[in-house]
C-alpha positions in Angstrom: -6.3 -16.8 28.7 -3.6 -16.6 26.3 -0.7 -16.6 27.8 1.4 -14.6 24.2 0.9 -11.1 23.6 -0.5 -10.2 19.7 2.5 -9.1 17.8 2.5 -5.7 16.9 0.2 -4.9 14.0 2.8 -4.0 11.5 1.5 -3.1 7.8 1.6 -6.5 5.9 1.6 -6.6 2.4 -1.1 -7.2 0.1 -2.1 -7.6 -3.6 -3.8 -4.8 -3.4 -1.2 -2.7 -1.6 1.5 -4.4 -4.0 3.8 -2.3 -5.5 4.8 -4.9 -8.4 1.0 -5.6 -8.9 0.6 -1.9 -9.6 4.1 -1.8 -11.5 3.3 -4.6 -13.9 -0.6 -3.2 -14.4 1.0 0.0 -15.5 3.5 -1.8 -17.7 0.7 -4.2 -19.1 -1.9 -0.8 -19.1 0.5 0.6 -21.4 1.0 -2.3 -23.4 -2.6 -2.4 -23.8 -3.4 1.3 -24.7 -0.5 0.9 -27.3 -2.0 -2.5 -28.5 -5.8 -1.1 -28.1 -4.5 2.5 -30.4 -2.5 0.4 -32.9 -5.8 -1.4 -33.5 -7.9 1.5 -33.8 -5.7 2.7 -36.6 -5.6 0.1 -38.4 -9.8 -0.1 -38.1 -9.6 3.0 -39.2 -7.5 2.8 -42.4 -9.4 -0.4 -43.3 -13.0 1.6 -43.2 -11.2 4.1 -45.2 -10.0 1.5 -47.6 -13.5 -0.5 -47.9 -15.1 2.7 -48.4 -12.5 3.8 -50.9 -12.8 0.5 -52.6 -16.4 0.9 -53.2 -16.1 4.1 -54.5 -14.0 2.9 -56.9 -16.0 -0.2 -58.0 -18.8 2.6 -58.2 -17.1 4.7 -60.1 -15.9 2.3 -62.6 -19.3 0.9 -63.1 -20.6 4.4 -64.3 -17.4 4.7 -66.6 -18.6 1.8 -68.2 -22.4 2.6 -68.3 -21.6 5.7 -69.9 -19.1 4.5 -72.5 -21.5 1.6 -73.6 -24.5 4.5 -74.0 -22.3 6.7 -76.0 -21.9 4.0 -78.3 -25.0 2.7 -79.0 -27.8 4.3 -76.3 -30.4 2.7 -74.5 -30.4 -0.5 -76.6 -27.0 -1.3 -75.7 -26.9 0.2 -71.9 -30.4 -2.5 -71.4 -27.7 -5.2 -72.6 -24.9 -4.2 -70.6 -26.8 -4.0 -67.5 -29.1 -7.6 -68.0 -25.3 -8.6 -68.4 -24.1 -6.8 -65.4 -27.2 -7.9 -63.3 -26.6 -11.6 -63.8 -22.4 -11.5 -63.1 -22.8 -9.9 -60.1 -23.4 -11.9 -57.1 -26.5 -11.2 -54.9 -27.1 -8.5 -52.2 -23.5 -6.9 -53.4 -24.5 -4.1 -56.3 -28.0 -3.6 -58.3 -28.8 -2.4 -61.2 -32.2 -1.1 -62.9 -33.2 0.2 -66.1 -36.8 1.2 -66.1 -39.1 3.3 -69.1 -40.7 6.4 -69.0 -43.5 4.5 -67.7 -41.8 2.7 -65.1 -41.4 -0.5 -66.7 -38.3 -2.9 -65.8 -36.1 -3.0 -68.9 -33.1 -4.5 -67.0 -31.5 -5.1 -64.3 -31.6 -7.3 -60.6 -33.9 -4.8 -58.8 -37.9 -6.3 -59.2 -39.0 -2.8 -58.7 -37.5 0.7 -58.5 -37.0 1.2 -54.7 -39.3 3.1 -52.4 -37.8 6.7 -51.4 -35.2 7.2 -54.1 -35.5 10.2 -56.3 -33.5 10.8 -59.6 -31.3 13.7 -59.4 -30.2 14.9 -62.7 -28.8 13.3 -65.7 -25.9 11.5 -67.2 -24.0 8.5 -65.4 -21.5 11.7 -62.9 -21.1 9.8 -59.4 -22.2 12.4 -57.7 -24.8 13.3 -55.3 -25.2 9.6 -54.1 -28.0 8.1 -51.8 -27.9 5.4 -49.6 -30.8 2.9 -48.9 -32.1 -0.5 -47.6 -33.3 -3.2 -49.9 -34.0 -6.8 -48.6 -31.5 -9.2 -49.6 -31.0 -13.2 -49.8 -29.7 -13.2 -46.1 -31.8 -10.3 -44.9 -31.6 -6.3 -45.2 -29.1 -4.7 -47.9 -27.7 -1.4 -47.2 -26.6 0.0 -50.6 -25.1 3.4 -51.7 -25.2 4.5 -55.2 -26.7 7.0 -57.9 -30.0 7.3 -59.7 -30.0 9.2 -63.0 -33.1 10.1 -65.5 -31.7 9.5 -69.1 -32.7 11.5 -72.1 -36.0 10.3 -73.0 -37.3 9.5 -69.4 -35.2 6.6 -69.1 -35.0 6.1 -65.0 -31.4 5.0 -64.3 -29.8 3.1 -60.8 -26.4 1.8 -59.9 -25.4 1.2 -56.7 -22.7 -0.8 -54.4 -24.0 -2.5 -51.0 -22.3 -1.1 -48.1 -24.2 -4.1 -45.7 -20.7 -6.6 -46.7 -18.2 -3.4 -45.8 -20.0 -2.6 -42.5 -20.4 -6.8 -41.4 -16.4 -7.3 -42.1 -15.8 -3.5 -39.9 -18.3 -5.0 -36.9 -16.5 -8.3 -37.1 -13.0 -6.6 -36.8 -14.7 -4.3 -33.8 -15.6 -7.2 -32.0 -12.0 -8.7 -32.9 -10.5 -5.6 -31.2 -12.7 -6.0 -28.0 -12.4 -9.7 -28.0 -8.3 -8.7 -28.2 -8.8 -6.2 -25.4 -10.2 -8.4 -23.1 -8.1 -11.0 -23.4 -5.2 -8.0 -23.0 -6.9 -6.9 -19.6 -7.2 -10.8 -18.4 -3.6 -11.5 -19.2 -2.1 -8.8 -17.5 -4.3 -9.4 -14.4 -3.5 -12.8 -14.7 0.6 -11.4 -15.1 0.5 -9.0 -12.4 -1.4 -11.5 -9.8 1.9 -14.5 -10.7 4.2 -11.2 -10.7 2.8 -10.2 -7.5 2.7 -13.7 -5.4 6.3 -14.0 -6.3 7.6 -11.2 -5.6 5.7 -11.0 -2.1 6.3 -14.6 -1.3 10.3 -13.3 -1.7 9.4 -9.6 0.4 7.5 -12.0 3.1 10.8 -13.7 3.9 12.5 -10.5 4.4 9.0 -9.1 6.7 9.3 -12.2 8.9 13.1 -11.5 9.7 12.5 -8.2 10.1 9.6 -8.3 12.5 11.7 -11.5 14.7 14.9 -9.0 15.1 12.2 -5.6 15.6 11.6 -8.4 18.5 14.7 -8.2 19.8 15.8 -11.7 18.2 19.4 -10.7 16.5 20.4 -13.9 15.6 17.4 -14.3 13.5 18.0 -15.4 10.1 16.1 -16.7 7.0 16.4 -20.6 6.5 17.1 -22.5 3.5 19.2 -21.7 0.3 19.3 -18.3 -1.2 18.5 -17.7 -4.7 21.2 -16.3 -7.3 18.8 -13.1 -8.2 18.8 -9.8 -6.7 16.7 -11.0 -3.6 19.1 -13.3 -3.2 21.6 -10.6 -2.8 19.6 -8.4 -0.6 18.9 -11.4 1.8 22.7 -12.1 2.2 23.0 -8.5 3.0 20.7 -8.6 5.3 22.1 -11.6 7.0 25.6 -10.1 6.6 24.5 -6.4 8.2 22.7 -8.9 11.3 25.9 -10.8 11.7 27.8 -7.5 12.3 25.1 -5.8 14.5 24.8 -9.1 16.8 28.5 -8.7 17.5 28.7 -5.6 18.2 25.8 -5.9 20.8 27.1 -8.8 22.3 30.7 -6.9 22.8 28.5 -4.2 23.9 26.7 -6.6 26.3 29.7 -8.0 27.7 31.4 -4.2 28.3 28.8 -3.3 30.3 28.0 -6.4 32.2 32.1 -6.8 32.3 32.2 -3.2 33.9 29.4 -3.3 36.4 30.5 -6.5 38.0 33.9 -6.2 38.2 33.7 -2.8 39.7 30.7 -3.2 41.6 32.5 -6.0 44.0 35.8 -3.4 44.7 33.4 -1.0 45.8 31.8 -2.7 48.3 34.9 -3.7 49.4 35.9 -0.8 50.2 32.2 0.2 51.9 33.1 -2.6 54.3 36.7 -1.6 55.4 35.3 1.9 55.5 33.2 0.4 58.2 35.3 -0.4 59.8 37.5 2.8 60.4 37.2 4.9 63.4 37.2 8.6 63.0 36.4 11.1 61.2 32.7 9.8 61.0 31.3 13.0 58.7 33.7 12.5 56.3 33.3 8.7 56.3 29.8 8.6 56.1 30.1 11.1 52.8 32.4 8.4 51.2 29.8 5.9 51.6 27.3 7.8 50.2 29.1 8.2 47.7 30.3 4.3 47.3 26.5 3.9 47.8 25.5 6.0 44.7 28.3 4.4 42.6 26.8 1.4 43.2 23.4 2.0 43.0 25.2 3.3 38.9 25.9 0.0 37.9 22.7 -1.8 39.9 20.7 0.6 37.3 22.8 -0.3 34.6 23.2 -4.3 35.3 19.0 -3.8 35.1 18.9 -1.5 31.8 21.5 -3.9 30.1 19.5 -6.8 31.3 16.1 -5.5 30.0 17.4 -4.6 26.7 19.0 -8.1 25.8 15.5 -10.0 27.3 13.9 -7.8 24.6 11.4 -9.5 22.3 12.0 -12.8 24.6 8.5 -14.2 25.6 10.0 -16.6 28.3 9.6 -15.8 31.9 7.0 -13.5 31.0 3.4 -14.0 32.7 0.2 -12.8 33.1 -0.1 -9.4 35.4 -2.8 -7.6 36.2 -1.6 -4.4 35.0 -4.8 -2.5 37.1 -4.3 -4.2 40.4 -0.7 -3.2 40.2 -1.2 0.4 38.8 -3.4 0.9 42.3 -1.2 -0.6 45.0 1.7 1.5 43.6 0.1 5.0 43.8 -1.4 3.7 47.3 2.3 2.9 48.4 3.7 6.7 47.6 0.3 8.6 48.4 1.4 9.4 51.6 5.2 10.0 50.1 3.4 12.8 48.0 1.2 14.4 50.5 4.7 14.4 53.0 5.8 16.6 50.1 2.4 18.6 50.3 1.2 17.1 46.5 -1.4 15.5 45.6 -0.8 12.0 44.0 -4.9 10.7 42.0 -5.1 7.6 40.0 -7.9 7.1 37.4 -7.7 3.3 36.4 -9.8 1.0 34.5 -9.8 -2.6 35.9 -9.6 -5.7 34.1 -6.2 -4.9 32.4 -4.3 -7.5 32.0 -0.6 -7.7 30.1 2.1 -10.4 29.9 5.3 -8.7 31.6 7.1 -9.4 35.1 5.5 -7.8 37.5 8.5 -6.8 39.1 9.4 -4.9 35.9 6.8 -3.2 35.3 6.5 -2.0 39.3 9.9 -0.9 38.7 8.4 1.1 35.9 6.0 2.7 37.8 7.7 3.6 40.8 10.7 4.9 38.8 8.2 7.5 37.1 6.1 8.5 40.2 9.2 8.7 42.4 10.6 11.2 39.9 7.4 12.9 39.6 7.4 13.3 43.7 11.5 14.5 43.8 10.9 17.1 40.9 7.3 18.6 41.5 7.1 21.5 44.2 4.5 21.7 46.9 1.0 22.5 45.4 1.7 20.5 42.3 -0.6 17.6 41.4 0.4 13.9 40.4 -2.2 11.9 37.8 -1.6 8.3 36.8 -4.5 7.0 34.5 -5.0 3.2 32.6 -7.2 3.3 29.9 -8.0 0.9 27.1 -6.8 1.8 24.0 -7.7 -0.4 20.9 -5.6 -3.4 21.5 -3.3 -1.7 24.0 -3.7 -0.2 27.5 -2.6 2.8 27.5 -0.7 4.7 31.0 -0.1 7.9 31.1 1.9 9.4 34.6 1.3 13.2 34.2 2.3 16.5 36.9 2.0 19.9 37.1 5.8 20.2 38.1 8.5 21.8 35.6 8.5 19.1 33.3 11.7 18.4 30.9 13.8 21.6 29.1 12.8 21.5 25.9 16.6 20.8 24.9 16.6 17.6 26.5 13.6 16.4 25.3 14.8 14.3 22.2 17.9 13.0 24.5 15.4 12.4 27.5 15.9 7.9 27.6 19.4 8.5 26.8 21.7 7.3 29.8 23.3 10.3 32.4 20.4 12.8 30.9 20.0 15.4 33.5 19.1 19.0 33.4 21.0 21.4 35.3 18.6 23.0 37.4 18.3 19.7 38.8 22.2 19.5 39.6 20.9 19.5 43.9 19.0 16.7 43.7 19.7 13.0 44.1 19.9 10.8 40.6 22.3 9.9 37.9 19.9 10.3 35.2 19.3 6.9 34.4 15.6 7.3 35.4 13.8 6.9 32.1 16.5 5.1 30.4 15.7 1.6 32.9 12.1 2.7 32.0 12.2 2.7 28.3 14.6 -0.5 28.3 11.4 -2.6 30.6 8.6 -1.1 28.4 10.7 -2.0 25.2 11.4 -5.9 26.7 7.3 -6.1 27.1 6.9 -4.5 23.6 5.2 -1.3 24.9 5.5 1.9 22.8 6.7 5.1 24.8 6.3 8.5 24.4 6.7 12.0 25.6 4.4 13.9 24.3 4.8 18.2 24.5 2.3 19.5 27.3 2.1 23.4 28.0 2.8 22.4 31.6 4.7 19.8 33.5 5.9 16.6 32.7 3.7 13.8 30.8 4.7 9.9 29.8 2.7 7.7 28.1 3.4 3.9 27.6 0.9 1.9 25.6 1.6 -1.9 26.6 0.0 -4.8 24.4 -3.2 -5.8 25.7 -3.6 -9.9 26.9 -7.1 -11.2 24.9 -8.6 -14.2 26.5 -9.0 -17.1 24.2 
């Protein structure tokens, strides 16, 4: 059996909770989208270009065509495209100058392509047509013009689009290759962004959670770094340094107060004792000398509890059922003297790591109060449940419960209502109870019921191991 309780299950940080992972992917996202849009422009204005360019290269062609025919005809446009035919490199414009009979008079097409009509005359570079011819390093997609001359001549010129369209794939597949790598880098960024920065907010966490512990003089070890967590951890440290001092003053008041006063007073109880006389007045000053002193007992134990906060020494195994039972058996009869009925609804096996003498005090504290302030009639409940990874007690009763203007100052020291001003107390009650539950790490609560008075105290569980 372990003989630690778990800590309490505070949020810890992750990547994927990291708010500089999810700064830095923003940043880098934008980056990218920037970097991504710059690149489709640019795409964009080269396809315009290309296909610009071969409009041009077109267009001048047919300039030429047509200046040579003027000249001299057919004889001289045969010449000018054989010429043209063999300048040009393969699979990037053709050429072809057939008969009326469909004979090849010149050019670098072997036959005059499958699917392409002739629409109207002269060398104009409009309407165009676009078509696939096989090529030296496979399918040519070209884009030109096919004329009929006077006299039947069939004409064709035409630019291949295939070179335009392989250098606009290659620069797509540059842009995606340049998008990954984008994406992978900033990953990459934001994971080294993140570990840093956590590995720095993990320092702060662990100092944190020791002092949420109750350990003050907690502090981060080693050198601090010049940068702005640097800063904050000196801060910190600075802010702690103040705080432990002022609790340890604090500490010292109280414990300073209690004992010093506590030993007068029952000085005078025992020379009151001895007096003669007078015995109803005597007897009220010792009550009185009694409850004074029962003041600082309560607050010797709620100033104790709250420094032993967070401290694991001295704490031990209890079995937090066994102990539940034998406390609502001890007042049972306590609560029917008062004509209530006091029911417990336990689970057994619950085990926590506390004093046992604590944690009674707890108990009897709250059922004691539940007994003085209910009214005959009134039932008493105290239930242990599991709870996840805590055990959860609840002491409820069907007695006037807590003014509603006290509720939020109910654990605060001298907290009394007063209607209650006739009955015994000093209204330090629930403050001893909430400084024990907070040494054993238990969460308390006082939840709103439409009736009575209701507590609940979740107290960490003991696993086996």
């Amino acid at each position: 059996m372990s003989l630690t309780p778990p800590r309490n299950k505070r949020r810890r940080l992750t990547l994927a909770r990291s708010a500089s992972l999810r700064m830095t992917l923003l940043v880098a996202g934008g980056i990218i989208l920037l970097s991504l849009g710059a690149m489709a422009l640019q795409y964009r204005v080269t396809a315009a270009s290309l296909q610009t360019r071969q409009a041009e290269l077109l267009a001048a062609d047919l300039e030429s065509f047509a200046a040579i025919y003027e000249q001299r005809r057919i004889p001289a446009l045969r010449e000018a495209v054989e010429f043209r035919a063999r300048s040009t490199p393969p699979g990037t414009a053709l050429y072809l100058l057939q008969d009326r009979n469909g004979t090849t008079l010149a050019g670098n097409a072997a036959a005059w392509p499958d699917g392409v009509e002739t629409t109207g005359d002269g060398f104009a570079s409009e309407p165009q047509q676009s078509y696939m011819l096989p090529g030296p390093a496979g399918p040519v997609t070209y884009r030109g013009v096919a004329r009929t001359l006077p006299g039947g001549f069939p004409f064709l010129a035409a630019r291949a689009e295939t070179p335009a369209l392989a250098t606009l794939t290659d620069l797509r597949r540059l842009i995606w290759q340049v998008g990954i790598g984008l994406v992978v880098l900033s990953l990459l960024a934001g994971w080294l962004v993140s570990r840093f920065t956590l590995g720095r907010i993990a320092r702060l966490n662990s100092l944190a959670d020791r002092v949420a512990e109750g350990d003050l003089a907690a502090r981060l070890p080693g050198p601090r770094s010049g940068d702005e967590f640097g800063a904050l951890e000196a801060h910190v440290h600075a802010m702690l340094d103040r705080i432990e001092t002022l609790d340890r003053a604090r500490q010292r008041l109280a414990d300073m107060i209690a004992h010093e006063l506590r030993t007068p007073l029952n000085r005078i109880r025992q020379r009151l004792s001895s007096l003669t006389g007078q015995d109803e007045a005597l007897e009220r000053i010792d009550a009185d000398m009694a409850s004074t002193i029962r003041i600082f007992d309560s607050l010797l134990d709620i100033s104790s509890a709250e420094a032993a906060r967070g401290q694991r020494p001295g704490l031990v195994p209890v079995d937090l059922s066994a102990l539940t039972a034998e406390v609502v058996e001890l007042y049972e009869p306590l609560a029917e003297d008062g004509d209530m009925t006091l029911t417990g609804d336990i689970t057994q096996g619950c085990q926590i790591l506390g004093e046992r003498n604590l944690v009674a005090q707890v108990l009897s504290n709250l059922i004691d109060n539940a007994i003085k302030y209910c009214h005959p009639g009134d039932a008493i409940r105290v239930s242990l449940h599991l709870d996840g990874d805590r055990i959860r007690m609840v002491i409820a009763d069907t007695g006037p419960g807590v003014p509603e203007d006290l509720r939020a100052n109910a654990f605060e020291l001298f907290t009394r209502a007063e209607r209650d001003a006739d009955k015994a107390g000093h209204g330090l009650g629930l403050a001893l109870v909430r400084a024990i539950a907070t040494r054993h790490g238990a969460r308390i609560d006082l939840p709103a019921t439409e009736k009575g008075f209701r507590i609940e105290i979740a107290w960490p569980m003991l696993h086996d191991t």
